[in-house]
Steps between C-alpha positions, in 0.01 A plus 500: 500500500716767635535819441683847634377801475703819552320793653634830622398573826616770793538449850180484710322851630372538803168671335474200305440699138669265272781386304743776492844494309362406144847660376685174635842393379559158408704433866119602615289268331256274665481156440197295533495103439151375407530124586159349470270740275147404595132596352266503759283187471169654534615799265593298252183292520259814496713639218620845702815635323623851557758705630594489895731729693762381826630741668709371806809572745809234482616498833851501614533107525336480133142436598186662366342735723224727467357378178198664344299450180276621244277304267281270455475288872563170341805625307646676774483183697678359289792754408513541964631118449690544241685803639544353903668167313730705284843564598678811487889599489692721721431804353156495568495460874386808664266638158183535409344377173278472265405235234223468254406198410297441211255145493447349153277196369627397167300252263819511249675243726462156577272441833777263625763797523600620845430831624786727323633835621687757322663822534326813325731769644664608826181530707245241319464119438299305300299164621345309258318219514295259253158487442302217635311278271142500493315267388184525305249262461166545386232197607175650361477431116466824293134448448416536822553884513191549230208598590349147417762309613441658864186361478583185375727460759259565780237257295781225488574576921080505589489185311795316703331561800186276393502119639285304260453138641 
């Protein structure tokens, strides 16, 4: 799925302190093009959902440099890939900034659905994934977690162990 995102974002400081010209104009908006949203594998396994913060230089030639993040390390991992494969327009060559990207595991949808990413506002973007399915399966019978059927059961495991010829 693709998606854009428009941010508002200044040219890059030498002190490094941020995104500066949050009063952009529309000629001055920032467009980022989220081609493959991604959950990180082991993130998504372990269950780790949360917010994460890029902040990064676009260079002149449109590549990410200088890209920091906050969050959880798995996360962050994950939005670092997401931001060095995006593409950006003209306008933000020679900026610095700053996306929050906010990891979701939904149960509501089906476990078959891709990886879906949408746009909360100027600065933030949503990536949700489905939950896995986990299977239960219980192999003791429910007797066996009484008092006498602990017994029983070690009874009925002493006596297997006798050879009578």
């Amino acid at each position: 799925m693709a998606g854009l995102l428009a941010l508002n974002a200044g040219p890059a400081n030498s002190q490094n302190e941020g995104p500066i010209g949050t009063q952009a104009t529309s000629s001055d908006t920032c467009l980022f093009a989220l081609t493959d949203p991604r959950y990180p594998a082991f993130a998504l396994d372990a269950r780790i959902m949360g917010p994460t913060t890029a902040t990064f230089d676009v260079d002149t030639s449109g590549n990410v440099v200088r890209l920091e993040s906050k969050g959880h390390p798995l996360l962050a991992a994950g939005a670092e890939e997401m931001v060095r494969s995006a593409r950006f327009n003209s306008v933000c060559w020679g900026r610095r900034v700053e996306i929050r990207f906010l990891f979701r595991i939904s149960g509501d949808i089906a476990p078959e659905t891709p990886v879906s990413a949408r746009a909360i506002s100027a600065t933030e973007y949503e990536i949700v994934a489905p939950a896995k399915v986990i299977e239960v399966t219980t192999s003791d019978p429910a007797w066996l977690f009484t008092r006498k059927g602990r017994f029983l059961h070690r009874v009925e495991h002493w006596l297997s162990k006798l050879r009578f010829w």
